[in-house]
Backbone as CSV, one residue per row, in Angstrom:
resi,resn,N_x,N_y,N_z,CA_x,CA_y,CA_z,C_x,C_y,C_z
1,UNK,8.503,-12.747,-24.165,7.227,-12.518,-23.483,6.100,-13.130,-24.300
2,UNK,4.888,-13.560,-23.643,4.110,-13.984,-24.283,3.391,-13.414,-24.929
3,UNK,3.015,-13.453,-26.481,2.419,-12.022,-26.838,1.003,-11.968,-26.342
4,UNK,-0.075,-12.569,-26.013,-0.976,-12.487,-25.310,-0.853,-11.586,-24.303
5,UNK,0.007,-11.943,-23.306,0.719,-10.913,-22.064,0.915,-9.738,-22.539
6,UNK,1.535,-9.521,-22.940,2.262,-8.620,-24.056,1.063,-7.580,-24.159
7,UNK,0.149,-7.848,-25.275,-0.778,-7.313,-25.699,-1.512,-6.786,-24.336
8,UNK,-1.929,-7.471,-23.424,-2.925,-7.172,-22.450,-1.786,-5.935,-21.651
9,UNK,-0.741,-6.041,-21.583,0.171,-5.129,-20.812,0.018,-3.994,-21.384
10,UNK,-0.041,-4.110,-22.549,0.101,-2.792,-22.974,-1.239,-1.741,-23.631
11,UNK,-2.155,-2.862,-23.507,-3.681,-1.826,-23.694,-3.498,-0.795,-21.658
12,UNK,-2.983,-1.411,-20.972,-3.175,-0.507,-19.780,-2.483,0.355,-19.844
13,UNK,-1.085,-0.079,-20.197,0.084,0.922,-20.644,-0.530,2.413,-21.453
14,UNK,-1.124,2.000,-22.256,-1.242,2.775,-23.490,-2.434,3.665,-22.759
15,UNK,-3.596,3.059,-22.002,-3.984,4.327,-20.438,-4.034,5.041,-20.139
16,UNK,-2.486,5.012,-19.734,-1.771,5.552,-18.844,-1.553,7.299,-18.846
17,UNK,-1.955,8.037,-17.874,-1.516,9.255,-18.273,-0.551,9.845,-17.005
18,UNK,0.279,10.282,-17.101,1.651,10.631,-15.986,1.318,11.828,-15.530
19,UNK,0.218,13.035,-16.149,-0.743,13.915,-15.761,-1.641,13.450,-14.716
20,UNK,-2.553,13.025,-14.998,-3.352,12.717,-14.228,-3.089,11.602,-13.152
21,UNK,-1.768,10.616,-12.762,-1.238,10.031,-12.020,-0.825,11.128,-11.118
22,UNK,0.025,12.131,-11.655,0.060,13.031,-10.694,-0.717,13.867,-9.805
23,UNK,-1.322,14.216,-10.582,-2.861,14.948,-9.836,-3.170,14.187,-8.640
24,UNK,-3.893,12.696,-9.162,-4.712,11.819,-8.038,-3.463,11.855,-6.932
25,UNK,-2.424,11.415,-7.175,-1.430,10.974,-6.023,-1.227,12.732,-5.053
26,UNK,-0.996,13.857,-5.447,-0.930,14.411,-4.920,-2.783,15.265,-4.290
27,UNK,-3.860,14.518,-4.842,-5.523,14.608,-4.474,-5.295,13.837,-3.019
28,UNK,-4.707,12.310,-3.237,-4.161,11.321,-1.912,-3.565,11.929,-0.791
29,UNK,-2.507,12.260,-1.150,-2.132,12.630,-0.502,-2.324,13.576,0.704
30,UNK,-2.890,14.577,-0.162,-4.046,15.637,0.671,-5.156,15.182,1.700
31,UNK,-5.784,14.235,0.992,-7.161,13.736,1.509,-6.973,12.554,2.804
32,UNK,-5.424,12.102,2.933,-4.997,11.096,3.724,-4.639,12.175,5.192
33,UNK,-3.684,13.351,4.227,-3.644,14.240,5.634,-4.932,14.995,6.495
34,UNK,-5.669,14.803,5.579,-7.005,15.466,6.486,-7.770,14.232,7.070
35,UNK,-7.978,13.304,6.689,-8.429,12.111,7.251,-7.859,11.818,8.706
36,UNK,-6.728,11.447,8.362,-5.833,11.272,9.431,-5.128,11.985,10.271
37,UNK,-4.735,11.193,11.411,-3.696,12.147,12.532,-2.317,11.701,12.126
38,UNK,-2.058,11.167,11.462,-0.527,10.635,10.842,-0.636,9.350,10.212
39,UNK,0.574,9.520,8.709,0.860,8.267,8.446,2.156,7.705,8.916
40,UNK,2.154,7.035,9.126,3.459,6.668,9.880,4.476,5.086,9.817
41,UNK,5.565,4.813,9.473,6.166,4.058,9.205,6.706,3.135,10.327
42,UNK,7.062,1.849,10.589,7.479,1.586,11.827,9.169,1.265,11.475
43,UNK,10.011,1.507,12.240,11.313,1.446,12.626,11.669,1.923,10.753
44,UNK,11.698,1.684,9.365,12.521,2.227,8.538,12.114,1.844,7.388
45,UNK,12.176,2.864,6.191,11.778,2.686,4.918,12.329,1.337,4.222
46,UNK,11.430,1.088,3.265,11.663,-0.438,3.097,13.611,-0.389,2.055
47,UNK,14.175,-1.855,1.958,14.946,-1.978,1.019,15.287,-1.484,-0.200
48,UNK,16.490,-0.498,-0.560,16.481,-0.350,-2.115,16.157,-1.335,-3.041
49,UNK,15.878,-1.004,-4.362,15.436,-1.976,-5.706,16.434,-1.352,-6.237
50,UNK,17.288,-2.852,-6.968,18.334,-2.338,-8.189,17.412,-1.529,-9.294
51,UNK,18.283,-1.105,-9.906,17.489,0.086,-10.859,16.965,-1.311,-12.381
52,UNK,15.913,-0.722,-12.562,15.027,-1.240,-13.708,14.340,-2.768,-12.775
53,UNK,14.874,-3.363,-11.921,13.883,-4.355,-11.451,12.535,-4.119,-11.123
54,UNK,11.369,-4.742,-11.340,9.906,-4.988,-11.111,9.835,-5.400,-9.966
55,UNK,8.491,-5.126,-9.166,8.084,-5.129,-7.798,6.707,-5.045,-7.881
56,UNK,6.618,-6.325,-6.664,5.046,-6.471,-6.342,5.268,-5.771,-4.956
57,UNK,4.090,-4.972,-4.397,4.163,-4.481,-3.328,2.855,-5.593,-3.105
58,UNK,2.901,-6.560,-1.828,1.379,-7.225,-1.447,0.933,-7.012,0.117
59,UNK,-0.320,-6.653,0.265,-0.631,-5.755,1.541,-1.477,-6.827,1.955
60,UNK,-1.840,-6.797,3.813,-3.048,-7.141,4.070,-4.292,-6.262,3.470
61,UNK,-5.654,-6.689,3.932,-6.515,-5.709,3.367,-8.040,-5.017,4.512
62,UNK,-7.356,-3.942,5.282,-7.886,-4.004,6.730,-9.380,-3.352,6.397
63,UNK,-9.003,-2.423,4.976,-9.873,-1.257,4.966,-9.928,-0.488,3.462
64,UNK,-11.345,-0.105,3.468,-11.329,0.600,2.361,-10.114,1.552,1.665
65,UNK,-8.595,2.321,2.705,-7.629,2.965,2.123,-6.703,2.533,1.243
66,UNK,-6.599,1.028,1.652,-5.476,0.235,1.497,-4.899,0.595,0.009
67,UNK,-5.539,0.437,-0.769,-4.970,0.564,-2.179,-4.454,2.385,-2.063
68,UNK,-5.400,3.340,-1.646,-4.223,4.454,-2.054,-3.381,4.713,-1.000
69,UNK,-2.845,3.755,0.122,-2.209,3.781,1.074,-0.844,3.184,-0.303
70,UNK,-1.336,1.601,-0.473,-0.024,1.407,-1.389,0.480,2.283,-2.395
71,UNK,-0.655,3.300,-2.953,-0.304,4.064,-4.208,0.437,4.813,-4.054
72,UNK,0.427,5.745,-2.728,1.229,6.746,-1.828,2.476,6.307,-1.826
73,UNK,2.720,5.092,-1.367,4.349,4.396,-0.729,5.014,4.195,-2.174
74,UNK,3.931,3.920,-3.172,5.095,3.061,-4.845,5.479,4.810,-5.374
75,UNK,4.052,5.812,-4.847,4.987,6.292,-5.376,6.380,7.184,-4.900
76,UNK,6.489,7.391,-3.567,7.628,8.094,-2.888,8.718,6.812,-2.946
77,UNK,8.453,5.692,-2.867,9.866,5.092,-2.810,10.082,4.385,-3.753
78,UNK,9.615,4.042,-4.766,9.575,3.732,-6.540,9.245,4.939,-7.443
79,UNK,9.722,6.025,-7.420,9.058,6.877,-8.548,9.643,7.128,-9.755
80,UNK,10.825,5.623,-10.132,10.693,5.864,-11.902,9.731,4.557,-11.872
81,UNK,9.220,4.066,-11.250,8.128,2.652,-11.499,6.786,3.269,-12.150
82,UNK,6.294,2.701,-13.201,5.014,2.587,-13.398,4.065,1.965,-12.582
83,UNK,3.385,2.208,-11.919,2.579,1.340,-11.285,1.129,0.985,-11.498
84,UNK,0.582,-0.002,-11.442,-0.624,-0.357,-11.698,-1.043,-1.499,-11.401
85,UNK,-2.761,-2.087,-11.062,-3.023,-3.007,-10.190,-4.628,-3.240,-10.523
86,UNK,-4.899,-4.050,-10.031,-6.316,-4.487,-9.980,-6.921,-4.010,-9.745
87,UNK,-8.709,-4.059,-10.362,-9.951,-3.671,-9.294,-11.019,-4.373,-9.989
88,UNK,-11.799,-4.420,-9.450,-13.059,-5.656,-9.709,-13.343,-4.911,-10.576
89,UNK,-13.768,-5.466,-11.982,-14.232,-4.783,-13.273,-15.479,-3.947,-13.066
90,UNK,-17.070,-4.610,-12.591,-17.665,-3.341,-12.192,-18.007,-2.258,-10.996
91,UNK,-16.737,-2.142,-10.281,-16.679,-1.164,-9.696,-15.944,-0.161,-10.422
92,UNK,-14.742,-0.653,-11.302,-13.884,0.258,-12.617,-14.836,1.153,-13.141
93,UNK,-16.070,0.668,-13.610,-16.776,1.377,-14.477,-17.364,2.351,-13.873
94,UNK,-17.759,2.226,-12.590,-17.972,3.817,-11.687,-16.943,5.118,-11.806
95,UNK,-15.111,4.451,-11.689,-14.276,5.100,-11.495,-13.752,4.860,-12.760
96,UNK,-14.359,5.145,-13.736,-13.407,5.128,-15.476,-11.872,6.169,-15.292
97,UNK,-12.216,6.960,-14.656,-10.677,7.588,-14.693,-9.889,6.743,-14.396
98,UNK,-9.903,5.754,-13.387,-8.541,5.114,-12.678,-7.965,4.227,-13.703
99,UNK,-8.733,4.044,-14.927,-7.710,3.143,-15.729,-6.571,4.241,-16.183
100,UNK,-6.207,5.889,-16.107,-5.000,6.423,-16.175,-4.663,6.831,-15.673
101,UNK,-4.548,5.737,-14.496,-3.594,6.073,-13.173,-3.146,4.638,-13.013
102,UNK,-3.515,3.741,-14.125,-2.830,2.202,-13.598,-3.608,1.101,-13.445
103,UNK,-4.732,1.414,-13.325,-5.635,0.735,-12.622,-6.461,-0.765,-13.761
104,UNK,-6.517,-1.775,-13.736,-6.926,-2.255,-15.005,-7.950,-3.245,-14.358
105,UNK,-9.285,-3.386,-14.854,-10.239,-4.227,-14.065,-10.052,-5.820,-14.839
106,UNK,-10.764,-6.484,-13.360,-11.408,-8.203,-13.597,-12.161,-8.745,-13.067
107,UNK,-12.618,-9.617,-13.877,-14.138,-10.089,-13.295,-13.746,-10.717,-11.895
108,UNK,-14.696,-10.110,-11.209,-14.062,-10.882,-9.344,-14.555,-12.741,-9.268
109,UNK,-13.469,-13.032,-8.642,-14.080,-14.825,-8.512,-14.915,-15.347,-10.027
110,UNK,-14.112,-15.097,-11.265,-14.048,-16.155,-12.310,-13.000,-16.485,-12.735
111,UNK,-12.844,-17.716,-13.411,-11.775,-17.708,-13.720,-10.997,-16.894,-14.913
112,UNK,-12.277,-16.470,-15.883,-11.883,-15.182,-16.930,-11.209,-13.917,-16.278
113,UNK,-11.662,-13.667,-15.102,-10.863,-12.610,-14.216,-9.645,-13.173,-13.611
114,UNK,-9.602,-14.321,-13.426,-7.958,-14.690,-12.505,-6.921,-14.573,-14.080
115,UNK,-7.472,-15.439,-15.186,-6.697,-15.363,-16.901,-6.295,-13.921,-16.884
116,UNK,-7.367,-12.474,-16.814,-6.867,-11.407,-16.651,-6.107,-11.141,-16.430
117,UNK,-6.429,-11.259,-14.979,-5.009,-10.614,-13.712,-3.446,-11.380,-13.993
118,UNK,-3.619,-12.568,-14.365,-2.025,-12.870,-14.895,-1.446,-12.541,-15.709
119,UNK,-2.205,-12.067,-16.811,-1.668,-11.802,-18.106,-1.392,-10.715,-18.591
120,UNK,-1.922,-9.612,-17.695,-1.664,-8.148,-17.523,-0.413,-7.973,-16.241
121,UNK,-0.689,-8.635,-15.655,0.394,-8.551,-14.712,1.602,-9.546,-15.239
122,UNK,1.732,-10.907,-16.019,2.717,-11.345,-16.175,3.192,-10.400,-17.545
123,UNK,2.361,-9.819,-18.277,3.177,-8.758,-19.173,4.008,-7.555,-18.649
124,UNK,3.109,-6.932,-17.598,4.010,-5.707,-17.074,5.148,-5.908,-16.306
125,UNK,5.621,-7.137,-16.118,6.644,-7.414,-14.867,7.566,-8.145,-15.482
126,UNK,7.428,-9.006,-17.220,8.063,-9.229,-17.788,9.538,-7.612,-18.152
127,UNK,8.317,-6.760,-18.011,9.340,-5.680,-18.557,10.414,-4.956,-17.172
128,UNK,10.905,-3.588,-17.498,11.476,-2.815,-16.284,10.461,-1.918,-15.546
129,UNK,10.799,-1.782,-14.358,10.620,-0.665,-13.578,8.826,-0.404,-13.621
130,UNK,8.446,-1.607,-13.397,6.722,-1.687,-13.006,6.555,-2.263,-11.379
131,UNK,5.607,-1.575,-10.804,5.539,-2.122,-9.969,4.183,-2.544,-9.303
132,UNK,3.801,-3.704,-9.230,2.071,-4.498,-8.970,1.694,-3.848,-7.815
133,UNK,0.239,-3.391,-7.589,0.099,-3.159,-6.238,-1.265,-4.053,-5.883
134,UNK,-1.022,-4.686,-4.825,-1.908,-5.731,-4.925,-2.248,-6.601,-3.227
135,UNK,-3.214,-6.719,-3.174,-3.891,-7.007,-1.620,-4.748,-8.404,-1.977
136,UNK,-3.486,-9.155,-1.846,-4.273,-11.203,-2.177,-4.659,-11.233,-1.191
137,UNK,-5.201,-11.177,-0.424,-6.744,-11.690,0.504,-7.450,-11.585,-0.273
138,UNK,-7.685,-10.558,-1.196,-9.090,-10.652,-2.014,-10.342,-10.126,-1.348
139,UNK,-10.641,-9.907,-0.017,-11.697,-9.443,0.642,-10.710,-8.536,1.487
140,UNK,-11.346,-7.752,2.443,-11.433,-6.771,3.794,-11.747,-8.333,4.659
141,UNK,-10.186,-8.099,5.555,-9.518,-8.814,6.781,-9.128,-8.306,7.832
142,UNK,-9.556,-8.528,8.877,-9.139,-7.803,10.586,-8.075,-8.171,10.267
143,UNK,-6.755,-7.121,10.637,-5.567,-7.395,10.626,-4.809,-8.173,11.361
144,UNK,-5.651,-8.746,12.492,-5.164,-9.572,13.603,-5.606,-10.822,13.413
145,UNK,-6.306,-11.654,12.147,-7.058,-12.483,12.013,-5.951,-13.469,11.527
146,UNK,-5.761,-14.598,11.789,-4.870,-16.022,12.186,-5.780,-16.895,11.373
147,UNK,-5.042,-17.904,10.324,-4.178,-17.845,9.430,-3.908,-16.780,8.337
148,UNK,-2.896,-16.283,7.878,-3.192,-15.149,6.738,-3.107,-16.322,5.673
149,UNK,-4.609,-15.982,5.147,-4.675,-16.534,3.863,-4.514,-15.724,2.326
150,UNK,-4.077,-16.177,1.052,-4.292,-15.713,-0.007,-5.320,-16.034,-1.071
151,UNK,-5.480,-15.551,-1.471,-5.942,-16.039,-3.044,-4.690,-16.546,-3.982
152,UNK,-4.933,-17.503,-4.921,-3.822,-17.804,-5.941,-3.210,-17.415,-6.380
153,UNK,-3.586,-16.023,-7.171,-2.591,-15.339,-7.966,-1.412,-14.839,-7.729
154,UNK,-0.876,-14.449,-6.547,0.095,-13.798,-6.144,1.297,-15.061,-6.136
155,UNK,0.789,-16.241,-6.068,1.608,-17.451,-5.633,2.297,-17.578,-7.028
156,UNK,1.172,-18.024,-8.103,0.856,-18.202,-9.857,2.134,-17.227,-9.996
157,UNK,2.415,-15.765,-10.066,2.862,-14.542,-10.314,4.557,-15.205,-10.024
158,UNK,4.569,-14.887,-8.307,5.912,-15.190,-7.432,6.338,-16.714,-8.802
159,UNK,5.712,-17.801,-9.152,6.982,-19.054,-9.660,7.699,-18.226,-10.860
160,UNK,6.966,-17.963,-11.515,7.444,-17.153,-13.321,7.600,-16.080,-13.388
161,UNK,7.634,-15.180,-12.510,7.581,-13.416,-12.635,8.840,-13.191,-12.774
162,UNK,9.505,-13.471,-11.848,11.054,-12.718,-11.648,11.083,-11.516,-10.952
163,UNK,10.173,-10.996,-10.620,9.969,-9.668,-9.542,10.276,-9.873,-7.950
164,UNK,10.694,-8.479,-8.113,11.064,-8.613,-6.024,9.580,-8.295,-5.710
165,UNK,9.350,-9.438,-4.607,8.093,-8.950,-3.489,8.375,-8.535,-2.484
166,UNK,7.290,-7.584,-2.274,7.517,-6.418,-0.584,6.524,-6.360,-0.133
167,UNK,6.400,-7.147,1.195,5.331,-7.391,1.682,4.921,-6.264,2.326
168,UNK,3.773,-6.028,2.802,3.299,-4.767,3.539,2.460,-4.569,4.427
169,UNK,2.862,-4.826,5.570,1.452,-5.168,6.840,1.010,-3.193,7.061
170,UNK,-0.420,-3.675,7.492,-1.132,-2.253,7.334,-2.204,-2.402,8.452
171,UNK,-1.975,-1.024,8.928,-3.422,-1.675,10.524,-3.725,0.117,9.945
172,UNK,-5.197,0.467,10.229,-5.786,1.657,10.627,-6.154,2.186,12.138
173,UNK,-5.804,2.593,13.257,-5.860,2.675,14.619,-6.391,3.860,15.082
174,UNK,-6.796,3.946,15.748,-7.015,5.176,16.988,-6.397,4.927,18.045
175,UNK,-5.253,6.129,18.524,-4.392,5.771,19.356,-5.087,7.422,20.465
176,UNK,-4.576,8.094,20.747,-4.771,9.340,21.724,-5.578,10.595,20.803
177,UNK,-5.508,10.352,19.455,-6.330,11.408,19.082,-7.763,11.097,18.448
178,UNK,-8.536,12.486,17.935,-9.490,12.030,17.446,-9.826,11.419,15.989
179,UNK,-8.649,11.329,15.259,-8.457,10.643,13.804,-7.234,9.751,13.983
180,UNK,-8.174,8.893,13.118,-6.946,7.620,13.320,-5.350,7.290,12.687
181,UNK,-5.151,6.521,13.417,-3.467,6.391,12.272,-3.451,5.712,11.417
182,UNK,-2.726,5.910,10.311,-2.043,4.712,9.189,-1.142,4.500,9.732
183,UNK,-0.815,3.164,9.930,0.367,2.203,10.373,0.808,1.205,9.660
184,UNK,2.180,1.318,9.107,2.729,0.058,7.690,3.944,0.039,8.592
185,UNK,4.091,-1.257,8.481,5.476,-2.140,8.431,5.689,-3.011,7.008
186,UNK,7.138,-2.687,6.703,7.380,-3.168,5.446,7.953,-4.430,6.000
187,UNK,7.955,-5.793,5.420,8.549,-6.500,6.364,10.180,-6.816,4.824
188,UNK,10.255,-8.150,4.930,11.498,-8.659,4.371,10.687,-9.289,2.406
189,UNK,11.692,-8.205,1.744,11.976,-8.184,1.054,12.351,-9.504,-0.096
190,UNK,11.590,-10.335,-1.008,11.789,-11.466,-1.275,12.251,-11.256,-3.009
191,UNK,12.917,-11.807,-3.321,13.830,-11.883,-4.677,13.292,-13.140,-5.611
192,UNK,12.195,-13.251,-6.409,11.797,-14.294,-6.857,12.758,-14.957,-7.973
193,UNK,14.096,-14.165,-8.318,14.511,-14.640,-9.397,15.802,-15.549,-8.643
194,UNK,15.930,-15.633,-7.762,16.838,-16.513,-7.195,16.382,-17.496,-5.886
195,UNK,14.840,-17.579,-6.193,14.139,-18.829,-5.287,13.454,-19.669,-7.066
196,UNK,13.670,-20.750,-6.405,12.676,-21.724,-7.432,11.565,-22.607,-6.311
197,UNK,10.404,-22.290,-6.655,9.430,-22.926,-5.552,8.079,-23.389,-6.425
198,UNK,7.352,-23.938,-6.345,6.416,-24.626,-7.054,5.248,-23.281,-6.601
199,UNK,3.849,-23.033,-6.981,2.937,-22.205,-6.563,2.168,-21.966,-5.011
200,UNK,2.037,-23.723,-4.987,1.571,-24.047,-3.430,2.426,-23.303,-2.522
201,UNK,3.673,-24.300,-2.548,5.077,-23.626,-1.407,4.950,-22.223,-1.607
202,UNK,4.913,-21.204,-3.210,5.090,-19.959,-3.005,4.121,-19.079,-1.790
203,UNK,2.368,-19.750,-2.045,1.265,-19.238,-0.759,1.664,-19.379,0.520
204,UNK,2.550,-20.251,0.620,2.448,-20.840,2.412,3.413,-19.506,2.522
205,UNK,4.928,-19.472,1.866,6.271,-19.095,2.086,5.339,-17.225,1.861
206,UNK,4.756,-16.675,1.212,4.215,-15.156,1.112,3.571,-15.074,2.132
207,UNK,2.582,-15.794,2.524,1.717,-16.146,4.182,2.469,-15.834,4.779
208,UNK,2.931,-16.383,5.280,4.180,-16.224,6.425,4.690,-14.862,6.394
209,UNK,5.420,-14.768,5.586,5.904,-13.489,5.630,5.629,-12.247,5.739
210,UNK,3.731,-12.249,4.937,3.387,-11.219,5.338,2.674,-11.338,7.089
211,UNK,2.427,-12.102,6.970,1.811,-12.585,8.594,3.064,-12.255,9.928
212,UNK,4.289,-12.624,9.525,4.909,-12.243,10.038,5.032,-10.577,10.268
213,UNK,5.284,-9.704,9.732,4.821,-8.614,9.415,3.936,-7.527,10.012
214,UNK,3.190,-8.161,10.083,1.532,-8.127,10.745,2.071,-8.311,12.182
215,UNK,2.274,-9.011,12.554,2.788,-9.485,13.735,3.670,-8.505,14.667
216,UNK,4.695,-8.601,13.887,5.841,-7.283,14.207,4.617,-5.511,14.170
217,UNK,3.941,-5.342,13.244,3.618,-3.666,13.741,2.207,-4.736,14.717
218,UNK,1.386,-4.971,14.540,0.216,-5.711,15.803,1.442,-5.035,17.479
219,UNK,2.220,-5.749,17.349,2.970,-5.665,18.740,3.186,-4.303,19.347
220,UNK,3.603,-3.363,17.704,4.064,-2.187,18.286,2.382,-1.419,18.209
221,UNK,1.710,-1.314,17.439,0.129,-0.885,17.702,-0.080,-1.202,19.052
222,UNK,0.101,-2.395,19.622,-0.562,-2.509,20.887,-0.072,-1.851,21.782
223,UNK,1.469,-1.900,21.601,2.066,-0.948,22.986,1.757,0.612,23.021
224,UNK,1.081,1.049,21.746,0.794,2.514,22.024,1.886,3.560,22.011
225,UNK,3.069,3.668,21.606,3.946,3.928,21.721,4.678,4.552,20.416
226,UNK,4.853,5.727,20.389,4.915,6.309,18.686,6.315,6.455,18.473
227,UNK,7.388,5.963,18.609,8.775,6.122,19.338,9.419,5.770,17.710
228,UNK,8.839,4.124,17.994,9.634,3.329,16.832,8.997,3.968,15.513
229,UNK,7.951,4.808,15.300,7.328,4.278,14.292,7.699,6.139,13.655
230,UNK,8.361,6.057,12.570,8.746,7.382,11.918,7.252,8.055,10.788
231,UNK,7.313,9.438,11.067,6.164,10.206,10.523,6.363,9.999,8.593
232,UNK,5.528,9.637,7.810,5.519,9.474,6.243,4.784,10.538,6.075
233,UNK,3.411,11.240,6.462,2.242,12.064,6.595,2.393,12.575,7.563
234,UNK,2.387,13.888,8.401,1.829,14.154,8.948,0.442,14.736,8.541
235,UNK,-0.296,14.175,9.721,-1.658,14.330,9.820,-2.574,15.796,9.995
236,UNK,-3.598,15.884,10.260,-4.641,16.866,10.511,-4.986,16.613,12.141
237,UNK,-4.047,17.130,13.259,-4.290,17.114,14.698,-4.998,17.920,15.556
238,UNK,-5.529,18.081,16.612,-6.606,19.060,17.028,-8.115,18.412,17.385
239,UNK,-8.679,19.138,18.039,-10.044,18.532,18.494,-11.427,19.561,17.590
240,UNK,-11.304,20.873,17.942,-11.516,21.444,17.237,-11.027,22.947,16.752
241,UNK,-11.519,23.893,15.598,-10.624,24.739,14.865,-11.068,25.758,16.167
242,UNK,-12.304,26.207,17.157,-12.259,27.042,17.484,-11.735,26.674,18.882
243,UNK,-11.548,25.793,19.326,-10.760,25.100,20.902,-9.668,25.633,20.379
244,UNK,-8.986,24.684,19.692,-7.389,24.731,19.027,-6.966,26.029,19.167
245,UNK,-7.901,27.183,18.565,-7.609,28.291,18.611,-7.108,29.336,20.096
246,UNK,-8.296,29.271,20.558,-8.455,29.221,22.256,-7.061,29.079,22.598
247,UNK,-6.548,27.595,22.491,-5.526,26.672,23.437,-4.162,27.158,22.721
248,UNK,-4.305,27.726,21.613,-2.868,28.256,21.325,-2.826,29.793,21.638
249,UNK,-4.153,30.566,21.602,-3.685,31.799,21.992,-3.317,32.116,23.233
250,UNK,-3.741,31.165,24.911,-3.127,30.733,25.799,-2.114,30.211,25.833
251,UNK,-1.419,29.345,24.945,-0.375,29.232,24.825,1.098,30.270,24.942
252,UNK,0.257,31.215,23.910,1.192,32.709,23.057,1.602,33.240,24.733
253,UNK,0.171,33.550,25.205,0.241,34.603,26.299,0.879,33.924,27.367
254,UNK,1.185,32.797,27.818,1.566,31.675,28.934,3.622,31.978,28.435
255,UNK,3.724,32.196,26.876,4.980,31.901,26.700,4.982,30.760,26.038
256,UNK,4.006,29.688,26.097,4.641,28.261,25.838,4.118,27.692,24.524
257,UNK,5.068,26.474,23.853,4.788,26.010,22.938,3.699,25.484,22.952
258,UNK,3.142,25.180,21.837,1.337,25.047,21.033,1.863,24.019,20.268
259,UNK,0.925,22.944,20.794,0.400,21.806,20.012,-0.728,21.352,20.115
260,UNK,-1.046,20.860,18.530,-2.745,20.695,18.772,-2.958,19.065,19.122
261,UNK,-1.890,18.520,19.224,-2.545,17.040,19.527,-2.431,17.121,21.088
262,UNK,-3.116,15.677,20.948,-3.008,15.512,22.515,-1.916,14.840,23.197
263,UNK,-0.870,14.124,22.223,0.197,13.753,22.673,1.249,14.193,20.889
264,UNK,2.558,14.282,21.655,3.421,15.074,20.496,4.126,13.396,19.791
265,UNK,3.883,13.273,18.267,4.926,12.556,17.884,6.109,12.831,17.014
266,UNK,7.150,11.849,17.164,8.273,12.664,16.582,8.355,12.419,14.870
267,UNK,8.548,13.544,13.963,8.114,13.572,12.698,9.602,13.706,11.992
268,UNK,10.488,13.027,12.369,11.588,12.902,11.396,11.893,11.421,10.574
């Protein structure tokens, strides 16, 4: 490893507190179910990771959740992974806690910030069981917006990393209730240590894939249809606490089952 890398990996490392990772993720967690009417997965949890391999998880970027949307997923389906990821250096300094939860800042659009982001990230992925969480658009993108473009780094990362990438299409929706959904499709699973591709080819070949992605949940978002798409969260459903109330104690007295949404989805 490069000790430069090296070094920068491990001032975040050293961070790190597995206390307070826990806390925030289960603060998320909470604050996603009250936000929302469900998080929800489409057709199936993503691919196993051999044990000790590194993983970039890379998302579109629809909305302000996105990052503790990814934080949520690395950690239920990676949880011996360390995880940790970017954020524009002075917004970090508002949120000084998040550097021990992973979080390591860079200067946005210089190139002293792109030197950063590789060298903290090509240190942590040199090692085991880290996993990047990371949204290369670089800005907030309508999820339906044609071409999916990146920023460099993720391309830079994919030639020399050796990490599996997992792409992650992400829409925020309002479907029948009054809070909206989280909607992820994980798409196909890419193995950088058995592709050799130059940086360019790596942007087009991650494009695609996550675009593809996008594509596949876009289709099922549009049809409205909660069938394919399995419950991760359930949500905070209901219109309000003293209706809700009302409509289930009619319920009791009617005999019949009580639900507070306005349409039932299936949560297995």
């Amino acid at each position: 490893m490069n000790s430069r890398n090296q070094k920068a990996a491990d001032e975040v490392i050293g961070r790190h507190s597995p206390r307070v990772t826990r806390f925030f993720n289960l603060y998320v967690r909470r604050m996603l179910a009250k936000k929302f009417n469900g998080f929800r997965i489409l057709n199936e949890t993503p691919q196993a990771v051999p044990a000790g391999r590194s993983v970039i998880y890379f998302s579109n970027h629809p909305g302000w959740y996105d990052p503790l949307v990814l934080i949520l997923l690395a950690d239920s389906f990676l949880p011996d992974h360390l995880a940790f990821g970017p954020m524009d250096a002075d917004a970090l300094k508002k949120y000084n806690f998040m550097k021990k939860i992973g979080i390591f800042g860079v200067e946005k659009d210089s190139a002293r910030g792109a030197a950063r982001f590789l060298q903290v990230s090509r240190g942590m992925l040199a090692t085991s069981s880290k996993v990047l969480l990371i949204t290369p658009q670089g800005e907030f993108t309508d999820p339906r917006s044609r071409p999916v473009e990146f920023k460099p780094g993720l391309a830079r990362l994919a030639a020399d990393c050796g990490a599996i990438l997992q792409p992650l299409a992400m829409e925020l929706v309002f479907w029948d209730e009054p809070r909206p959904e989280i909607l992820v499709n994980f798409g196909n699973q890419i193995d950088t240590s058995t592709e050799t591709l130059e940086p360019d080819a790596w942007k087009v070949r991650l494009e695609t894939e996550l675009g593809d992605a996008q594509d596949e949940l876009a289709r099922a978002v549009m049809a409205r249809d909660p069938e394919p798409f399995v419950t991760f969260i359930d949500g905070k459903s209901g219109v309000n606490p003293v209706y809700d109330r009302w409509r289930y104690l009619k319920a009791l007295v009617r005999g019949e089952k009580f639900s507070a949404g306005h349409t039932d989805i299936r949560k297995d």
